[in-house]
N, C-alpha and C positions, 0 to 999 in steps of 0.2 A: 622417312616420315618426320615432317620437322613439328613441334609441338609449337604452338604459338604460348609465348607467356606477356600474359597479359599485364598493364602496370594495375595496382589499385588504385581506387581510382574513388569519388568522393560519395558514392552511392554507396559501395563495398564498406569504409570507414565508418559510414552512419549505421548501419547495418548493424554492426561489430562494435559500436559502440556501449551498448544497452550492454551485452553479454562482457565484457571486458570488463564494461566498472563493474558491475556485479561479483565478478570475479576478484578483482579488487577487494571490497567490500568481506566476502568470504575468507579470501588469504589475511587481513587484517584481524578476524572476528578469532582463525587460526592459529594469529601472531597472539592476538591477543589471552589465547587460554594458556599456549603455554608460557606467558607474562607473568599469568595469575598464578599458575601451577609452580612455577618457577621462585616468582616472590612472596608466595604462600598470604595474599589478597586475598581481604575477605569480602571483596567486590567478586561481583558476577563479570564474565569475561566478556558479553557484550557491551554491559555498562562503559569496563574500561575500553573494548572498541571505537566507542563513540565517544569517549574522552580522545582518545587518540587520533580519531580522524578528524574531532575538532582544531586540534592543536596541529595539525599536519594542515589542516586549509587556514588557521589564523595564523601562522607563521611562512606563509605563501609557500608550504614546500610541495603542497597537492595546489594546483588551482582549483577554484571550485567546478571551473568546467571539465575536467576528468571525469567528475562523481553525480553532476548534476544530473544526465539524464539516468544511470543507475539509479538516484536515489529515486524519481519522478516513477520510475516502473516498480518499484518494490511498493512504493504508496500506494500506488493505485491499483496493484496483485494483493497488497493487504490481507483481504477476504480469505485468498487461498491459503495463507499461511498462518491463519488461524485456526488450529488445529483443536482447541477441545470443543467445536462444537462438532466435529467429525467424528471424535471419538465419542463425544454422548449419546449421537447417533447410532452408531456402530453398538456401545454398550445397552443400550433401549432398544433393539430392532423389535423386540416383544412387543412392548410399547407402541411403537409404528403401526406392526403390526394388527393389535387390536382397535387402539384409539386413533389413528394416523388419518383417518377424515373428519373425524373431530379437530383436533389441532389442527391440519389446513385449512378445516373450514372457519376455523377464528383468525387465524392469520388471513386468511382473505376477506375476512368481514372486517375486520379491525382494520386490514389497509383501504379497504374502500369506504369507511368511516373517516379514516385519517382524510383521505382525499379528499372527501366530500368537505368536510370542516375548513380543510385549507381553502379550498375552492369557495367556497361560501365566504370568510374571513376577509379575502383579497377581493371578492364584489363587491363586500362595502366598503371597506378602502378605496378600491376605486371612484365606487358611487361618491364617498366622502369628500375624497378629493377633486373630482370632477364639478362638484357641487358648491365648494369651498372655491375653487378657480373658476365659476361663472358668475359666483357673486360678487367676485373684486372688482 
C-alpha cells in the first residue's frame, strides 16, 4: 500500500498560520519571564514581551507579516481572554441566582435604550444633512 504524500500547499499554510504566530507570541511571553526572572526586572514579563517583539519587527528581524494575522485573532478573541469577568461570575452565582432577571433585564433595557438614542441621533443627522444639501 503506497501512502500518497501530499506537498503543502497554500490553503494548509493559511490555515496554520493563525495557530503558529500565536504560538510565536506564547514562546516569546515564555522567553520573556524567564528574562525577568533571570534579570530580576521589576517589569512584568508581558510588558517586556511586547518591548521585545517590538524591537524584533523594528529592526526587520520578525517581518511584520509573521505576527500579523496572530496579532488580528487575539484582538478580536479579546473578549474570551478576559477573564475576571468570569470569575465574578462564578464568585456571584448567588447573586445570579436570586437577582439574575433583574440585571438581564437592565442589560437589555439599557441596550435597547442605547439603540434607540443612536438610531434617533443618526435620523437627524441625516435629515440635517440631507436638508443642508438641498438647500445649496
Amino acid at each position: 500500500m503506497a501512502v500518497a504524500i501530499s506537498r503543502v500547499t497554500p490553503a494548509v499554510v493559511q490555515r496554520l498560520q493563525v495557530p503558529v504566530q500565536v504560538l510565536l507570541y506564547a514562546g516569546l511571553f515564555i522567553f520573556s519571564q524567564y528574562l525577568v526572572s533571570w534579570l530580576h526586572l521589576p517589569l512584568p514579563a508581558n510588558l517586556v514581551g511586547m518591548v521585545l517583539m517590538l524591537a524584533l519587527i523594528v529592526c526587520r528581524i520578525i517581518p511584520l507579516s509573521w505576527v500579523r494575522a496572530g496579532a488580528r485573532w487575539l484582538l478580536a478573541e479579546m473578549l474570551l481572554f478576559f477573564v475576571p469577568a468570569v470569575v465574578a461570575v462564578v464568585n456571584y452565582a448567588h447573586l445570579l441566582l436570586v437577582d439574575g432577571w433583574r440585571i438581564f433585564s437592565v442589560i437589555a433595557i439599557s441596550t435597547l435604550m442605547v439603540l434607540g438614542a443612536t438610531a434617533w441621533v443618526v435620523d437627524k443627522v441625516y435629515r440635517y444633512e440631507m436638508s443642508r444639501l438641498n438647500c445649496e
